[in-house]
FIKEVEX-984571 format. One record per residue (C-alpha): x, z, y; residue in one letter. Coordinates in steps of 0.5 Angstrom, whole numbers, plus 500, padded with zeros to 3 digits. Example, Ala and Ser with C-alpha at 12.3 -4.5 7.8 and 13.67 -1.06 7.14 Angstrom:
% residues 2
525516491a
527514498s
This chain:
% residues 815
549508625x
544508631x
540502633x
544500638x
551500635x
548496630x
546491634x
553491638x
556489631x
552483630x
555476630x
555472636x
548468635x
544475634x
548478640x
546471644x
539473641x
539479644x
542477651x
535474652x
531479650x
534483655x
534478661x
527481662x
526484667x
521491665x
527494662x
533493663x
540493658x
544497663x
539503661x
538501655x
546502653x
548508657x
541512655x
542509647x
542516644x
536518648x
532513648x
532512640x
531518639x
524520642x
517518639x
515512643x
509511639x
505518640x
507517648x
504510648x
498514646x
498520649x
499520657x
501528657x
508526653x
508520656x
508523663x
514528660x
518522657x
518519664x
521524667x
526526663x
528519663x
529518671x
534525670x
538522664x
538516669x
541521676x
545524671x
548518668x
549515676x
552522677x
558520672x
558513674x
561517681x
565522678x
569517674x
570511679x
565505676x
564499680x
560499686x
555494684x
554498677x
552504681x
548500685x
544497680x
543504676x
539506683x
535500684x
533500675x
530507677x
527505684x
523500679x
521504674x
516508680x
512504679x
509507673x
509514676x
501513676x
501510669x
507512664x
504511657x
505503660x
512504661x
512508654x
509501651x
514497654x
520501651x
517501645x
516494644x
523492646x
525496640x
521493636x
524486638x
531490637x
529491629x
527484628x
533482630x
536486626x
533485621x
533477622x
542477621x
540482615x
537477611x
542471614x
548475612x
544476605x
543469604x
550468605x
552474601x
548470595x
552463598x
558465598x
559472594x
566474597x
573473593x
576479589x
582476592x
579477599x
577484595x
584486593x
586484600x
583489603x
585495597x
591493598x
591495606x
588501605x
593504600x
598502604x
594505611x
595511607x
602510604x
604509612x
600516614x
603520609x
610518610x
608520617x
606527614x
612527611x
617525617x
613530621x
616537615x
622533615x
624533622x
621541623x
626541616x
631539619x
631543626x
631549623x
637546618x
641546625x
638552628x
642555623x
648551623x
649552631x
648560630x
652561625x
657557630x
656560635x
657566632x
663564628x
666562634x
664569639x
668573633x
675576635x
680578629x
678576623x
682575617x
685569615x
680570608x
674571612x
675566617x
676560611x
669563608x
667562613x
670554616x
667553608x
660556609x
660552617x
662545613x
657546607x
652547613x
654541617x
654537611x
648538609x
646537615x
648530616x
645529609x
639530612x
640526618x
641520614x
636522609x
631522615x
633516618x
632512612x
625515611x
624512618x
627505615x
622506610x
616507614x
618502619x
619497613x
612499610x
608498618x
612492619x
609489612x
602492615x
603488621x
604482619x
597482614x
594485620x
596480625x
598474621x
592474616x
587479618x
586478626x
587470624x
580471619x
577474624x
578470628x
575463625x
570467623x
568468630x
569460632x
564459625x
559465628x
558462634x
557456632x
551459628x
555460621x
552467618x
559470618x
561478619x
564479626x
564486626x
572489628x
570497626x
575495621x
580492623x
580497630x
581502625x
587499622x
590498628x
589504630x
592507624x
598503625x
599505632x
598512631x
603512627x
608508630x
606513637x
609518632x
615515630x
617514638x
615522638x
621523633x
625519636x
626523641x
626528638x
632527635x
635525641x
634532643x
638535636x
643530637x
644533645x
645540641x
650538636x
654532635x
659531631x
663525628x
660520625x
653522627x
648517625x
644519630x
648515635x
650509630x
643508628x
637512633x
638505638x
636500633x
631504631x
628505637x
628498638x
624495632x
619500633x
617499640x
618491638x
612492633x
608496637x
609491642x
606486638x
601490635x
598492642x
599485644x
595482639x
590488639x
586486646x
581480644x
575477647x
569481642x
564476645x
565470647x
563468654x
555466654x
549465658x
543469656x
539464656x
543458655x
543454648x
549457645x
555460647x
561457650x
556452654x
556455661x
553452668x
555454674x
553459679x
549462674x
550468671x
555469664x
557475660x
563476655x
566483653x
573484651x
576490646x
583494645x
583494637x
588500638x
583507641x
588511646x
583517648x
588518654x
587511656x
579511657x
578508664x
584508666x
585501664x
584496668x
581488666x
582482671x
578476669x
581469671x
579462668x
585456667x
590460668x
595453665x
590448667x
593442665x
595435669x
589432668x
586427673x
580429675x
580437672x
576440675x
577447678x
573453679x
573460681x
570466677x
566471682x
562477680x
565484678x
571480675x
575487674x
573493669x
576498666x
577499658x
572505657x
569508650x
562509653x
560502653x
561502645x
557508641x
563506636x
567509641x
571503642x
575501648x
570496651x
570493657x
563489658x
562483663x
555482664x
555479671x
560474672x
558467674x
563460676x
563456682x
567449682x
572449688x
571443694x
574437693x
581437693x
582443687x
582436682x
583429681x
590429682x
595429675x
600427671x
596425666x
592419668x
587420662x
580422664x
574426659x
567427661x
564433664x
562436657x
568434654x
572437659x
574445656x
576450660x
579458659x
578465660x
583470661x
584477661x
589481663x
590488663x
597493662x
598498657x
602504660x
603510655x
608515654x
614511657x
612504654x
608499659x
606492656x
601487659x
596485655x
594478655x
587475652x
583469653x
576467650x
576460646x
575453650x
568453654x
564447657x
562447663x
556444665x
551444673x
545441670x
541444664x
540437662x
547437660x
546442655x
545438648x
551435650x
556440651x
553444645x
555439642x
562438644x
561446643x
560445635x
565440635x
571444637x
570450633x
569446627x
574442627x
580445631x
582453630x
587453636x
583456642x
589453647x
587446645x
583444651x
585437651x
582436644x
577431646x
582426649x
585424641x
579428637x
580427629x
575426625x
570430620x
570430614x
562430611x
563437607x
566439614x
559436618x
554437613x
556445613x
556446620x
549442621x
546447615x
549453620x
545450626x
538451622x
541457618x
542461625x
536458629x
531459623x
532463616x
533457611x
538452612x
539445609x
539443601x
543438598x
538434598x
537435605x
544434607x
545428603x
539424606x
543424613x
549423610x
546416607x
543416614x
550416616x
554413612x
549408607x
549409599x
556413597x
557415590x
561421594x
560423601x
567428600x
571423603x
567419608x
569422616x
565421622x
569420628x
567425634x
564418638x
560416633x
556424633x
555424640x
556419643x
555412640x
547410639x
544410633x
543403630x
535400633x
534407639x
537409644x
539415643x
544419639x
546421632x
547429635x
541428640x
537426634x
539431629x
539437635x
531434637x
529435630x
532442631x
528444637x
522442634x
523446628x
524452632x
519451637x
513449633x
515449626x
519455624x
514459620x
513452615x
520451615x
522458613x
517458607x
519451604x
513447606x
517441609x
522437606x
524435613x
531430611x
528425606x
528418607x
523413606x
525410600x
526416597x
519418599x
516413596x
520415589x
517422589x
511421591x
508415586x
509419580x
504425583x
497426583x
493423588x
493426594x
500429593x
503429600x
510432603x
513433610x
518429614x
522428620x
521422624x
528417624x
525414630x
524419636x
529423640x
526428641x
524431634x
518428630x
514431624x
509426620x
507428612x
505421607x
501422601x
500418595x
493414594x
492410587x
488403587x
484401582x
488398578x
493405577x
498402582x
501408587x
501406595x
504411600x
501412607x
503416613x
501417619x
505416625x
510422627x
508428632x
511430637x
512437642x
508434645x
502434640x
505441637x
505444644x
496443643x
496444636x
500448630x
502443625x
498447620x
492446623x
493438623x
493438616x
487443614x
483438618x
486432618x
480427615x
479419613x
473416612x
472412605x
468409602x
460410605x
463414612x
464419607x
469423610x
475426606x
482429607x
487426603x
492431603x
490435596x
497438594x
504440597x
509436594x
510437587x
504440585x
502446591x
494447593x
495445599x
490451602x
495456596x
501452601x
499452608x
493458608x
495463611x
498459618x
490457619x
486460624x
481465621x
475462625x
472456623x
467451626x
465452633x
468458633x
475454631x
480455638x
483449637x
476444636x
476442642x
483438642x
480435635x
477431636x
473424631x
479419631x
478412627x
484409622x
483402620x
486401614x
487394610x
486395603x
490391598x
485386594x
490382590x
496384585x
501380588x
507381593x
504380600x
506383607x
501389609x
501384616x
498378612x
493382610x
492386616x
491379620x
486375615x
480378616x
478375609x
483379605x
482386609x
476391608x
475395613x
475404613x
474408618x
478416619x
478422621x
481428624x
475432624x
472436618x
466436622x
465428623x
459428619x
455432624x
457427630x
454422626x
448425625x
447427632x
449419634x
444416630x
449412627x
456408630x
456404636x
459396636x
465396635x
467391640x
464395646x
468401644x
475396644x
474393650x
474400654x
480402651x
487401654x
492397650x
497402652x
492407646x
495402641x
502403638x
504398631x
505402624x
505401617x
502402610x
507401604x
505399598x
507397592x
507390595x
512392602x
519388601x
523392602x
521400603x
527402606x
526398613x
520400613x
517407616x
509407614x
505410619x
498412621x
498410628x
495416632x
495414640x
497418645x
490421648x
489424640x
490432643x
490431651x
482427653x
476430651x
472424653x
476419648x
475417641x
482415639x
484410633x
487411627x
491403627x
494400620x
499394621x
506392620x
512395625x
513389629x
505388631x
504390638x
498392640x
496385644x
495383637x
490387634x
483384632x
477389633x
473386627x
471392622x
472398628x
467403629x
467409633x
464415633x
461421639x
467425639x
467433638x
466439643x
């Protein structure tokens, strides 16, 4: 199979990926799609290289593209697709001078293609060592097919038999006629030959009904098809679209259902030709009793009730409607452009371009007050063609389409007093088209599953959320009131669904640890999380306990970061992630010193990363420590790679040391993180600059017995101070100062706004769980050369107004 069609088989998230690829503008997907074969097959590698090929291949592509123009004219395509086709080789000149550029750039999204490729290999083999498929679903399958081919082999079979059976008649009305044109016969002839016209009669009928039973039969067979097909297979499929677009590694491909519902359809074709074909015998010869007469009628009318529903439920929406760059599909924004492709299942070579698909939105929008309504605008009609798809399928492609609110006056007014938000509000897209053929005309309806449509992108989160929602819990796609009375999920429902969202955002989804973290987040200890349901408001609407933010903000910032800045640590399985800090604690204490892990911050909004280490005191007794989370903000500086490669405190005689020694359970962290570090070290490190010498102070417990971290912190009698880097070349700093400046300088000229509370936990802390121990890492950590910042130990609750500066020393930063 062609790169191309390999990619137009993806499930919804990959084709979403694909959609931002080609939202470039170098090359654009209008040409890559109609020039597929072509441009797959030419050695772009040696044409990046060579500027005598490069130049060749640049000039057969602006004629593959006038001569595609050329039948974009001749078949009657939409102004707008042959206007676009002439600006796309306008812009392409300018490589006129220089092809071996355009060459590198072709080659380069191919190569983007191959990787998203083989990004949806790799997830649906994951799925396939998940989920190992059923052997009922497998015997599902061989059962259709012997009955394909039972029904294609009746139909052989009818087609000798209805051959069979004019002959039978053409010798039964020649032999009449003749009978009939003879003149004195004896009375012992003409008796032969009444008995030799009534055993051809006999026979004749004989085969009428036989046929006709034979077309019972097939009918019967087609009628049991259909129902799996439309009732059990097109339903499956279309599940699994709602669980591929919201990230579930699910197969959407239709080649297979295309093909039985082809099938199915030619056969039923067929049946019709027969048909007439017997009206026509029956035209010639009749007689009492015909069962042409008495039956042909009922006939016709069940198989035209079955083609009917067949290519009713054969026209569907094959990619849901999205933005190329938007967070996910079905979450659209006003006047910004969206595509959508609907498919015919049945292929009707006659029918290529001859039908016509019109796009219109909330055909049956409800009485609601304040609905709101919109205008679809674009090239809102095209024609079912077989070039759009290399599998040869009736495709109609809309790329360019976009939606515009009506003015005042097009909502507000309903019977229906309830009023939903913007992003709980779902609309519909029709489609619509006609099949007419061989005396047979059906209009055909589709229609995509609910979208949200929002007007600015800070609603996007929201309405994603609304998105996932849905097509979790609700497989009717006409239920666009959903939000005013939304059920509850049950957790194995949610917490399979949010593994999908790092599953098709990442390669690696969430364990059952993992899960079961946020399940205590949400629910407290259980001994079963099978029975616990979260309504819809306490998911995306109802704040989180002590933030102001959400459980779905939460967990979807946390999905941002990863996807941003963390998804290479993510795949291999270096973060933990969803671990509580109890949890933490437990896992960390019986480690070696220096063990550490990483995990998500349960504070911030937007996403947070931190990583805890277990230290020893001298008397064997475990204390955990963590630094305060990492936002985007400092990701976007530095990788999280780096951080940890470099991360240092001072110990004992300013020595500077990293504490962070092996990835939990027992990985050398270099063996863990070591192929993510930046090969230059020393000053030749890009990412010098931004690490700077920053000081931790940190109380250090002296005593056995329980006593608060802020305790110790506050008496100065009962705390040891020590400084911290994050340099591993702090030591030349010092060296080159001549020795540490008063602390008390240094303090008075910092802001109190550097300054946030964290914690250390121990053994002491009273109650780990309400507790989230930090390091505390100001703000000017990565963004001010100038500034030392500090590293700061305390309790929670502690602002930076009461922090005292005994024991504190700073050293010259780092360039």
């Amino acid at each position: 199979m062609a790169q191309w069609e390999k990619l137009q088989c993806l499930d919804t998230l990959h084709l979403q990926k694909l959609d931002e690829l080609y939202s470039r503008e170098e090359f654009p997907m209008d040409v890559r799609h109609y020039l597929a074969p072509w441009i797959e097959s030419q050695d772009w590698v040696r044409a990046t290289q060579d500027p005598a090929v490069a130049s060749v291949l640049f000039q057969v592509l602006l004629e593959n593209m006038d001569n595609q123009h050329s039948r974009f004219v001749q078949e009657g395509e939409s102004f707008l697709v042959q206007r676009n086709f002439r600006r796309f080789k306008q812009n392409f000149q300018r490589y006129q001078e220089q092809p071996c550029n355009l060459a590198c750039v072709i080659l380069w999204f191919l190569n983007k293609e191959r990787e998203i490729l083989q990004s949806a290999e790799l997830a649906e083999q994951v799925q396939m060592l998940q989920v190992q498929p059923s052997t009922v679903e497998t015997d599902n399958q061989r059962n259709i097919e012997r009955k394909m081919a039972e029904l294609k082999k009746k139909a052989q079979d009818m087609e000798h038999a209805v051959k069979s059976l004019e002959e039978q008649q053409d010798e039964f009305d020649f032999k009449y006629k003749t009978r009939m044109m003879e003149g004195n016969i004896s009375e012992a002839e003409r008796a032969e030959q009444t008995k030799i016209l009534q055993y051809l009669l006999n026979r004749l009928d004989t085969s009428r009904k036989a046929l006709l039973s034979e077309m019972d039969s097939l009918l019967d067979i087609a009628e049991e098809l259909l129902t799996v097909l439309v009732r059990e297979e097109l339903v499956e499929w279309q599940r699994r679209q709602q669980k591929a677009c919201i990230g579930a590694p699910e197969n959407t491909c239709l080649n297979q259902l295309e093909s039985w519902f082809t099938v199915e359809a030619d056969c039923l074709f067929q049946l019709r030709k027969f048909l007439k074909k017997l009206e026509e015998l029956s035209g010639k010869v009749t007689y009492e009793r015909d069962p042409f007469k008495t039956r042909k009628s009922a006939l016709q009318k069940r198989v035209d009730d079955l083609l009917t529903t067949l290519l009713k439920s054969s026209f569907v929406v094959e990619t849901q409607p999205a933005m190329p760059q938007g967070k996910g599909p079905m979450v659209l924004r006003t006047n910004v452009q969206f595509s959508v492709r609907t498919r015919l299942l049945v292929k009707v070579p006659e029918l290529n371009h001859a039908m016509k698909v019109t796009v219109s939105i909330d055909r049956e929008a409800p009485q609601m007050k304040g609905y709101r309504r919109f205008n679809v605008l674009g090239n809102s009609s095209k024609a079912l063609n077989m070039a759009e798809s290399l599998s040869g399928g009736m495709v109609a492609d809309f790329r360019h389409l976009t939606l515009k609110e009506q003015k005042a006056g097009g909502g507000g007014k309903g019977v229906n007093d309830l009023s939903l938000s913007v992003t709980e509000e779902l609309h519909i897209i029709n489609f619509e088209t006609v099949f007419d053929l061989h005396g047979l005309s059906i209009t055909l309806e589709a229609c995509s599953l609910p979208v949200v449509i929002i007007s600015n992108s800070s609603q996007q989160q929201s309405a994603w959320g609304s998105v996932l929602w849905f097509n979790m819990l609700c497989s009717d796609p006409k239920n666009i009131g959903f939000f005013a009375s939304s059920p509850a999920a049950t957790w194995p429902q949610l917490g399979e669904m949010l593994s999908w969202q790092f599953l098709s955002t990442t390669k690696r989804g969430l364990d059952n640890s993992q899960l079961e973290m946020i399940a205590q987040k949400l629910f407290g200890k259980q001994q079963s999380y099978d029975t616990c349901r979260i309504p819809w408001a306490r998911f995306s609407k109802e704040m989180v306990p002590d933030t102001n933010f959400t459980f779905w903000a939460w967990f979807d910032g946390i999905l941002v970061l990863v996807k941003n800045y963390l998804e290479g640590l993510w795949n291999d399985g270096l973060i933990m992630g969803f671990v509580s800090k109890g949890r933490e604690k437990t896992l960390l204490k019986k480690k070696q010193m220096g063990t550490f892990l990483l995990r998500f911050s349960e504070s911030i909004k937007d996403g947070g990363i931190t990583f805890s280490w277990v230290e020893y005191f001298i008397d064997g007794k475990p204390n955990v420590r963590s630094v305060q989370p990492f936002t985007k903000v400092d990701l976007s500086q530095i990788p999280f790679s780096e951080i940890i490669r470099n991360f240092q405190i001072l110990e004992a005689e300013n020595v500077p040391e990293n504490p962070l020694k092996f990835l939990y359970p027992s990985v050398p962290k270099d063996e863990a993180f070591g192929k993510y570090y930046t090969v230059k070290e020393g000053a030749q490190n890009p990412y010098l600059k931004y690490i700077k010498t920053k000081l931790v102070f940190v109380s250090k417990e002296n005593t056995l017995e329980a006593k608060s971290p802020m305790n110790s912190l506050c008496d100065p009698e009962g705390t040891v101070p020590m400084n911290g880097l994050c340099d591993m070349h702090s030591d030349e700093a010092s060296a080159s100062d001549g020795g540490l400046p008063p602390s008390d300088a240094l303090m008075s000229d910092l802001p109190d706004s550097d300054f946030l509370p964290f914690d250390t936990m121990g053994d002491m802390a009273p109650d780990p769980d309400a507790l989230e121990p930090s390091l505390r890492i100001p703000d000017v950590l990565f963004n001010d050369p100038m500034m030392a910042g500090v590293l700061h130990s305390t309790d929670e609750h502690v602002s930076s107004a009461d922090l005292t500066p005994f024991g504190l020393a700073f050293s010259t930063p780092l360039y």
